[in-house]
DSSP file (Angstrom, degrees, kcal/mol; ACC not computed):
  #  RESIDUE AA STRUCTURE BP1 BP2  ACC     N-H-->O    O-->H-N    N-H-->O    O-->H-N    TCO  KAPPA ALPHA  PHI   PSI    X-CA   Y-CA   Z-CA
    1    1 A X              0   0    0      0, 0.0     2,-0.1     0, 0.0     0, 0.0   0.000 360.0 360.0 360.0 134.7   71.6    9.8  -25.2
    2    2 A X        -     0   0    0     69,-0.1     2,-0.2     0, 0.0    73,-0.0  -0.579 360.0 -89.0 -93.9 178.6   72.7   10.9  -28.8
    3    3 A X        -     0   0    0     -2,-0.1     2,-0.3     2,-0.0     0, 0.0  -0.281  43.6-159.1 -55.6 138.6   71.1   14.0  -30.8
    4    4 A X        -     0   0    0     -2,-0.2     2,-0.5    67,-0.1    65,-0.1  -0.764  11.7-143.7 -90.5 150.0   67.8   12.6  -33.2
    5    5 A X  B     -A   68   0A   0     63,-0.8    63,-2.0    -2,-0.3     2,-0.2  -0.898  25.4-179.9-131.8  93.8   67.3   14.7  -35.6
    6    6 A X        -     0   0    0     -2,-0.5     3,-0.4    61,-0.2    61,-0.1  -0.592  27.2-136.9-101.8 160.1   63.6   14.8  -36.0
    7    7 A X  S >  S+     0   0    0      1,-0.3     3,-3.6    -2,-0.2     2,-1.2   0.961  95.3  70.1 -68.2 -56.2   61.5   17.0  -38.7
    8    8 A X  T 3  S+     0   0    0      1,-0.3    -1,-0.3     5,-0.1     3,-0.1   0.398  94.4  49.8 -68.5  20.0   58.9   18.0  -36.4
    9    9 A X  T 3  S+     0   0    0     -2,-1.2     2,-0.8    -3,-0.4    -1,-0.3   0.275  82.5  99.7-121.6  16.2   61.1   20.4  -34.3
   10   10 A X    X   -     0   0    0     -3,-3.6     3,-0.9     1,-0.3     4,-0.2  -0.927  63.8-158.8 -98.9 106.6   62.5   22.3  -37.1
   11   11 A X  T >  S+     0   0    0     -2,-0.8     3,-2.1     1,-0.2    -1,-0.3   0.956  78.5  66.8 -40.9 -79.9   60.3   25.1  -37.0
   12   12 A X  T >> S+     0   0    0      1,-0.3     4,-0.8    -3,-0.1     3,-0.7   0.545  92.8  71.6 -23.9 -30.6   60.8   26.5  -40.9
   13   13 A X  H <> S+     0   0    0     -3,-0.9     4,-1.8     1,-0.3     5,-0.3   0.794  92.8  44.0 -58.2 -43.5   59.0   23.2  -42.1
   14   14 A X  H <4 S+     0   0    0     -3,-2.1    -1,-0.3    -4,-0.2    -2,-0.1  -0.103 110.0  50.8 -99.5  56.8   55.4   23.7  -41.1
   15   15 A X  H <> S+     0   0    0     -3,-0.7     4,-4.3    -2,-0.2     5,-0.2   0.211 118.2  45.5-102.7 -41.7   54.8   27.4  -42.2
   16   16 A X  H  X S+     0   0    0     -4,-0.8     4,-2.0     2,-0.3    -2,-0.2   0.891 119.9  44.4 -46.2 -65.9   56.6   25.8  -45.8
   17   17 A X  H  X S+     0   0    0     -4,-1.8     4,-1.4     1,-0.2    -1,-0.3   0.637 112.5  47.2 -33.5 -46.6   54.0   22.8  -45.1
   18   18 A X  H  > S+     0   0    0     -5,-0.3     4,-0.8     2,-0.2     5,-0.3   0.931 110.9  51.3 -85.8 -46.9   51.0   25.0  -44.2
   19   19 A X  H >X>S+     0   0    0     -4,-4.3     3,-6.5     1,-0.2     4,-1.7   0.956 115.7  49.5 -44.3 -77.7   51.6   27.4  -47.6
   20   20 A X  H 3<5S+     0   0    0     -4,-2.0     4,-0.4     1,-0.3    -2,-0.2   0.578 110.5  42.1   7.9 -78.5   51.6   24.2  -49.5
   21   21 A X  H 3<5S+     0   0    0     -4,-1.4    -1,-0.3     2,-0.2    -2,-0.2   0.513 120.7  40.9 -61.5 -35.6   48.9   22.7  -48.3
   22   22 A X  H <<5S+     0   0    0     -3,-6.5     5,-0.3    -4,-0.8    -2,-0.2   0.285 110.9  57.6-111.1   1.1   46.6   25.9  -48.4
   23   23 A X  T  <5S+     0   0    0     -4,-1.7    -2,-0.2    -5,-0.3    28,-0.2   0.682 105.2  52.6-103.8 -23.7   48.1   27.1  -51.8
   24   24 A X  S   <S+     0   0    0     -5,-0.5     2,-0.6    -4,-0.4    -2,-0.2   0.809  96.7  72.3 -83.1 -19.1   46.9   23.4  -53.3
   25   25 A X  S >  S-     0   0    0     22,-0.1     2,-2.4    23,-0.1     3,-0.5  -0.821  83.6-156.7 -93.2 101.5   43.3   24.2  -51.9
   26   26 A X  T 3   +     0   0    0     -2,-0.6     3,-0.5     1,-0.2    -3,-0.1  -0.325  43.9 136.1-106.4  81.0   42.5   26.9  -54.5
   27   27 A X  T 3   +     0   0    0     -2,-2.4    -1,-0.2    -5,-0.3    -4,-0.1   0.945  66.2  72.9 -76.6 -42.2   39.6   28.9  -52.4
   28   28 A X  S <  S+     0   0    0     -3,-0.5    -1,-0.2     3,-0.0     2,-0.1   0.607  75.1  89.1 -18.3 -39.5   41.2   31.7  -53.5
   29   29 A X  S    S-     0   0    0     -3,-0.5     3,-0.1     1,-0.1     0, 0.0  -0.407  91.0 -92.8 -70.5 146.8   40.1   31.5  -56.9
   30   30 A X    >   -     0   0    0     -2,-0.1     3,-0.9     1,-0.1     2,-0.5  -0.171  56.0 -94.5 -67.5 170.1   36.8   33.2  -58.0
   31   31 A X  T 3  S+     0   0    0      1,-0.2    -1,-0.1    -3,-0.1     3,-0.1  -0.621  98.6   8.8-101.7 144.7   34.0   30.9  -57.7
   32   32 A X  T 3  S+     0   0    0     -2,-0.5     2,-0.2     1,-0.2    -1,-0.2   0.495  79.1 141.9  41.9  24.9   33.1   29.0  -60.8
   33   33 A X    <   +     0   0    0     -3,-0.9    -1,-0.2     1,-0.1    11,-0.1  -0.506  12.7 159.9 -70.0 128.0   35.7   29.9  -62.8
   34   34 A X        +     0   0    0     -2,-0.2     9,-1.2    -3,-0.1    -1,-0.1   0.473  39.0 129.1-121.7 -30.2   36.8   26.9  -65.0
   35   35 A X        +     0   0    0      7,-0.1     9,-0.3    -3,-0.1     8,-0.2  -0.043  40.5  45.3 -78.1-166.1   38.6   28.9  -67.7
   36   36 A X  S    S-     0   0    0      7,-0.1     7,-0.9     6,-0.1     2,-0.7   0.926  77.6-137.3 -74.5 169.4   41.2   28.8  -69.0
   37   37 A X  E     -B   42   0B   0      5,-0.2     2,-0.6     6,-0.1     3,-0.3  -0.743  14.3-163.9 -98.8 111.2   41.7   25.4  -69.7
   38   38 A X  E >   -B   41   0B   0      3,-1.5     3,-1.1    -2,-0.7    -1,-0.0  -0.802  67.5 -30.6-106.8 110.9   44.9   24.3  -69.0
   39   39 A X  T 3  S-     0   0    0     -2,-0.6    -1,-0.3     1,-0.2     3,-0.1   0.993 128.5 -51.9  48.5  59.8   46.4   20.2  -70.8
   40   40 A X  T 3  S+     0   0    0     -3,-0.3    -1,-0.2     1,-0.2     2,-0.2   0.236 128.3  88.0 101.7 -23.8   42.5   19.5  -70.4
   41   41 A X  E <  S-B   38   0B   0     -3,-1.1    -3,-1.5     1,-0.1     2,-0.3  -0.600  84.7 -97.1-136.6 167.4   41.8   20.4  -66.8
   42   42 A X  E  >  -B   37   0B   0     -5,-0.2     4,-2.7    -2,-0.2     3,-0.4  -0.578  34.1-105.4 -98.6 178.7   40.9   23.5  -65.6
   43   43 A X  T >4 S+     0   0    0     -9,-1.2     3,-2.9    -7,-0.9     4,-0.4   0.963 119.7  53.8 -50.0 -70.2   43.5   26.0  -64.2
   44   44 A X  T 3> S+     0   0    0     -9,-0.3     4,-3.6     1,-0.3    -1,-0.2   0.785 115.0  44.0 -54.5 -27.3   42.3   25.5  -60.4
   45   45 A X  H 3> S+     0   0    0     -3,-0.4     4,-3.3     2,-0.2    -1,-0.3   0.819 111.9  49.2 -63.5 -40.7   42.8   21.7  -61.1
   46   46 A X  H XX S+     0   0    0     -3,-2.9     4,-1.6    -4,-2.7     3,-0.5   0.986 117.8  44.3 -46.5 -77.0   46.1   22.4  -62.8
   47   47 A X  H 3> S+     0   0    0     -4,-0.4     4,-2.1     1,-0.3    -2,-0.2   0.673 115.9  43.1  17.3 -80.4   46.8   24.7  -59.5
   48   48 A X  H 3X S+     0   0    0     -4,-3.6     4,-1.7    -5,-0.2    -1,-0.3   0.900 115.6  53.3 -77.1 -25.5   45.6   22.0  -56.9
   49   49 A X  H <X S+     0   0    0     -4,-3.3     4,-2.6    -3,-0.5    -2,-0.2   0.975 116.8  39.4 -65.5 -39.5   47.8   18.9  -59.4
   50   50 A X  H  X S+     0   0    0     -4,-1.6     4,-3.0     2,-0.2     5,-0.3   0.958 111.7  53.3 -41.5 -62.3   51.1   21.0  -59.1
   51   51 A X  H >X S+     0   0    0     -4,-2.1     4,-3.5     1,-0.2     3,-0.6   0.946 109.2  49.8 -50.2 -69.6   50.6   22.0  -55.6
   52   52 A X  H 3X S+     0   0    0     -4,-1.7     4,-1.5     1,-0.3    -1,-0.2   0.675 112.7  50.2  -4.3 -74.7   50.2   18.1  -55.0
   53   53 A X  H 3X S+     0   0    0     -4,-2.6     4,-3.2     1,-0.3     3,-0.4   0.863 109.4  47.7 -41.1 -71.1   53.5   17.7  -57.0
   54   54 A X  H <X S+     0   0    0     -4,-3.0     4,-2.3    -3,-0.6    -2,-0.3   0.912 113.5  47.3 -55.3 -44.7   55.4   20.4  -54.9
   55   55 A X  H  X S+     0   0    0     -4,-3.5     4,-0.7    -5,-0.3    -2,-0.2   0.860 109.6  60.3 -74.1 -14.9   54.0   18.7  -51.2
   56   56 A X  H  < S+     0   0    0     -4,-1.5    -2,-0.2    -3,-0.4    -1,-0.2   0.960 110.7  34.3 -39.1 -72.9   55.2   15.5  -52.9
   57   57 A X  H >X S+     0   0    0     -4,-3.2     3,-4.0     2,-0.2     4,-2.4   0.981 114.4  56.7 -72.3 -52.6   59.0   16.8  -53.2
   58   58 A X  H >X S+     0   0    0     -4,-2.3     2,-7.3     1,-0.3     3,-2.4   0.674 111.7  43.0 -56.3 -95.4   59.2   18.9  -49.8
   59   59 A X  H 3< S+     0   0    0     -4,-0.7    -1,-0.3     1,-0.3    -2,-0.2   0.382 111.6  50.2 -61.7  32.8   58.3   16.1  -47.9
   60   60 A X  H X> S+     0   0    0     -2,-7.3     4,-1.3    -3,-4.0     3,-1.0   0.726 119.1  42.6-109.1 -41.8   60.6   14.0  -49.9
   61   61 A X  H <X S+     0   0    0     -4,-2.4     4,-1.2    -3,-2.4    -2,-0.2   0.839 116.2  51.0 -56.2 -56.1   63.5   17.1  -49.1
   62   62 A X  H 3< S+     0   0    0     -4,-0.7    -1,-0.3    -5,-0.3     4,-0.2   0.463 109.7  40.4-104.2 -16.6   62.3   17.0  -46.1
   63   63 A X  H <4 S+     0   0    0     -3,-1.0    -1,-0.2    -5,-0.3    -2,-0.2   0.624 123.0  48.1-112.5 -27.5   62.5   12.7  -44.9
   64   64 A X  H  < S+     0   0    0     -4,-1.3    -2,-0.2     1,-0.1    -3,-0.1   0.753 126.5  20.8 -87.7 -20.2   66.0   12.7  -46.9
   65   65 A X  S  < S+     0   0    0     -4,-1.2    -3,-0.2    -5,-0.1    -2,-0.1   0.367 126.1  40.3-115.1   7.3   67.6   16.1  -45.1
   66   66 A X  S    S+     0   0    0     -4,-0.2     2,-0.9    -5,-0.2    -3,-0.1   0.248 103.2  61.4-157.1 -16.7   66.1   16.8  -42.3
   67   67 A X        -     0   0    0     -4,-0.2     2,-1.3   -61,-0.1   -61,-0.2  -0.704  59.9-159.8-141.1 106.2   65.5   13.0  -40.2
   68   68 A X  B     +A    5   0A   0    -63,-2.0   -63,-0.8    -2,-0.9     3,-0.3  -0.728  18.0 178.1 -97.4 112.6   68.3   11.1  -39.4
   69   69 A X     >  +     0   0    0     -2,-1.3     4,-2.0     1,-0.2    -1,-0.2   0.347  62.5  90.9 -40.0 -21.3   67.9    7.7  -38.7
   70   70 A X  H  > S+     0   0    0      2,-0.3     4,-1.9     1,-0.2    -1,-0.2   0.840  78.3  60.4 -67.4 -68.2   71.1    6.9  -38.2
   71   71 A X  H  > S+     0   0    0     -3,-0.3     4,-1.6     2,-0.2    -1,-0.2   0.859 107.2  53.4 -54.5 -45.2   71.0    7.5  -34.4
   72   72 A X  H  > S+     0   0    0     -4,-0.3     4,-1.2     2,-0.2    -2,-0.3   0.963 103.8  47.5 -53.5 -56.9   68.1    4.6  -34.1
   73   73 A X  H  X S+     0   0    0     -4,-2.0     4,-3.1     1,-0.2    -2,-0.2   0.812 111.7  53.5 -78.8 -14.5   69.5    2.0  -35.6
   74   74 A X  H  < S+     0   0    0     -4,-1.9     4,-0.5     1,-0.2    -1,-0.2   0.928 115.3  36.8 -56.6 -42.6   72.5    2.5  -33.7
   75   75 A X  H  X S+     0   0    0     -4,-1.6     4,-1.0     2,-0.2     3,-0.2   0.646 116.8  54.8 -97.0  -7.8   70.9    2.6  -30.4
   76   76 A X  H  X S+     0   0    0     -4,-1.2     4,-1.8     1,-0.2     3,-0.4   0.871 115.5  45.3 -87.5 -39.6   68.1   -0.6  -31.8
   77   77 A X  H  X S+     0   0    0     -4,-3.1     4,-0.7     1,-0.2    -2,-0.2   0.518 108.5  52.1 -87.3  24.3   71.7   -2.7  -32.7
   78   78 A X  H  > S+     0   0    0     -4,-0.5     4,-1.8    -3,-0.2     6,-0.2   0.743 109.4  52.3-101.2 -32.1   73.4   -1.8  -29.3
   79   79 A X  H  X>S+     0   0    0     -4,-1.0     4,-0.8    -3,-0.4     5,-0.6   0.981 115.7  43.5 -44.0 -58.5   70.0   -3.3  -27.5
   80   80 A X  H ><5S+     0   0    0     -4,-1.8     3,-2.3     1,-0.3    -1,-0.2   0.960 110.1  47.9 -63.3 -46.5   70.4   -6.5  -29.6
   81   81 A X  H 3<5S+     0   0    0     -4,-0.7    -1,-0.3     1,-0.2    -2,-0.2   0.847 112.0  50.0 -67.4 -19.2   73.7   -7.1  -29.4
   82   82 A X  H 3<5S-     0   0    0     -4,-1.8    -1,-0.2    -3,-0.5    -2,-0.2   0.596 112.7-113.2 -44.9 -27.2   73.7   -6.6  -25.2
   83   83 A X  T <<5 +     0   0    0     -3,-2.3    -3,-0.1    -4,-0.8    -2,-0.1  -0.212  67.5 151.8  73.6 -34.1   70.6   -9.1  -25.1
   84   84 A X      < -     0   0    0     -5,-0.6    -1,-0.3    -6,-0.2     2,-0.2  -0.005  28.5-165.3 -27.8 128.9   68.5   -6.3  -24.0
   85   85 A X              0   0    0     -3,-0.1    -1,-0.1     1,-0.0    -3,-0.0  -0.648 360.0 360.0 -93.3-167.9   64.9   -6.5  -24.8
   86   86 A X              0   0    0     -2,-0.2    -2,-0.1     0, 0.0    -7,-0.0   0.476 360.0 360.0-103.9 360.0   62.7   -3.6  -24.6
């Protein structure tokens, strides 16, 4: 059986994932605070659109570097061509 190289056993990805995630959720922030007003929106909204932006690109990083396919469709065209079904 070859190597798959899946995201979800590379440890370093979900603490990256989990900052992310909790850094776009801005409890952090004092509560009712709108100012200052950042393009229109208020900061925490700036905050949560960025964060948004950032989990966007890591799992884009993350589906392009990090999961090779490669190793599937070899082993789905070795089925076909044998006859094999599954």
């Amino acid at each position: 059986m070859k190597n798959v190289r899946e995201p979800v056993r590379i440890k370093w990805i979900w603490p990256v994932l989990v900052a992310i995630i909790l850094l776009g959720v801005p409890w952090y922030l004092p509560q009712g605070s709108i100012e200052p007003i950042i393009m229109g929106f208020p900061y925490w909204a700036f905050i949560s659109f960025i964060m948004t932006i950032a989990l966007s690109l890591f799992l884009g990083y993350v589906i392009l570097n990090c999961w090779s396919m490669e190793s599937l469709l070899d082993d789905e065209s070795g089925n076909t061509k044998a006859g094999g079904g599954r």
